[in-house]
C-alpha positions as CSV (number, residue, x, y, z in Angstrom):
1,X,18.5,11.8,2.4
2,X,19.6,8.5,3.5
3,X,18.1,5.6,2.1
4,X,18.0,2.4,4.2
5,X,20.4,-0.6,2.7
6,X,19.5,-4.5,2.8
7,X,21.7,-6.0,5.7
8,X,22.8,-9.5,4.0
9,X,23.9,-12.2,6.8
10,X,27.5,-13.2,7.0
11,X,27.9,-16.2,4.6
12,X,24.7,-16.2,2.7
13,X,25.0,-15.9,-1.3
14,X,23.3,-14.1,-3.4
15,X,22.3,-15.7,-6.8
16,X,23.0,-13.9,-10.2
17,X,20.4,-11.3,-11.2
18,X,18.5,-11.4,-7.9
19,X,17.0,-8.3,-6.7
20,X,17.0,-7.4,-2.6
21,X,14.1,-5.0,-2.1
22,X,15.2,-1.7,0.2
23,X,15.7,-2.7,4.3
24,X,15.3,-5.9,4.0
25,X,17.6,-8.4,6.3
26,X,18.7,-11.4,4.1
27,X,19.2,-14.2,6.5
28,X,19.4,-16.7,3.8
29,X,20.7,-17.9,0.3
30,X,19.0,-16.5,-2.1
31,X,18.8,-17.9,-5.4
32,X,19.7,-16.4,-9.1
33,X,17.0,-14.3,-10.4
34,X,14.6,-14.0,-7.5
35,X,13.3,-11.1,-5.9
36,X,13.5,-11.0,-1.9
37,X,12.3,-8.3,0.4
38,X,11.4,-8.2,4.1
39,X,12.4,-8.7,7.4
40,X,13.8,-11.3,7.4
41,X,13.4,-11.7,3.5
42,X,11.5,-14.0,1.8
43,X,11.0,-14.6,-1.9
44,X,8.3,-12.4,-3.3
45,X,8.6,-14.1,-6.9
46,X,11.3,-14.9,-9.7
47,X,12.2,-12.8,-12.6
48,X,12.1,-14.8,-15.1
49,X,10.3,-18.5,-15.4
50,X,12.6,-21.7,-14.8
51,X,13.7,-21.7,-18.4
52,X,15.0,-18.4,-19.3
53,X,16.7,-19.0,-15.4
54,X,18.7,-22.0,-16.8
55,X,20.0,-20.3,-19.9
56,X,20.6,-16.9,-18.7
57,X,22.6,-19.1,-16.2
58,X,24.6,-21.3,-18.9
59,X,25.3,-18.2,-21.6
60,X,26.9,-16.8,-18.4
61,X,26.0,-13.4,-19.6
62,X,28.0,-11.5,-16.7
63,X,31.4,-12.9,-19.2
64,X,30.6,-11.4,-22.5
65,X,32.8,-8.9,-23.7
66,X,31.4,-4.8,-23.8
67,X,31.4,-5.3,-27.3
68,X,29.1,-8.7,-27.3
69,X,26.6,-6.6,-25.3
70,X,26.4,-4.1,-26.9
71,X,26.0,-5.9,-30.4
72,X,22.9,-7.7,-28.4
73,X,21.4,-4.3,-25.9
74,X,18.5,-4.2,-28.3
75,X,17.5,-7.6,-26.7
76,X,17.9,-7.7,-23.0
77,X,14.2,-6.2,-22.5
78,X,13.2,-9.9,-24.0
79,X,15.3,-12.2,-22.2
80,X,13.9,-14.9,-24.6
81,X,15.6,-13.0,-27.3
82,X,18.7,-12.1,-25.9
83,X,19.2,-15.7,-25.2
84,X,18.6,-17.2,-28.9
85,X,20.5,-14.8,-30.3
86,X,23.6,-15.0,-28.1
87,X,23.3,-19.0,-28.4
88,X,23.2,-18.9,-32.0
């Protein structure tokens, strides 16, 4: 069974940890941690509240070493967590 892909305009960036729901044509930026879906697709809500967004964004997460993530995996269900004890 196919399933249908987002189509994501030439050009347009997609934020860090954002989510484009199934089919949906993405016709403009979308920014980190939002969840977009529709045609054309338009934000349905964000992840995470402005807070966690700005230090999920400045830990730079996506960097760590394997190991660093690993040590913290108990944590990334909390974000809130995750971030205090990778900032500490």
């Amino acid at each position: 069974m196919d399933w249908p892909g987002a189509i994501i305009k030439q050009g347009i960036s997609i934020g860090t940890g954002s989510v484009i729901g199934m089919g949906s044509i993405v016709t403009k930026d979308v920014e980190a941690y939002s969840i977009v879906a529709g045609c054309p697709a338009k934000v349905i809500r964000k992840r995470f509240n402005d807070d966690v967004i700005q230090h999920l964004k400045a830990i730079k997460w996506w960097e760590l070493n394997d190991d660093l993530l690993f040590k913290y995996a108990e944590y990334f269900t909390v974000p809130q967590k995750f971030i205090s004890k990778i900032q500490k």
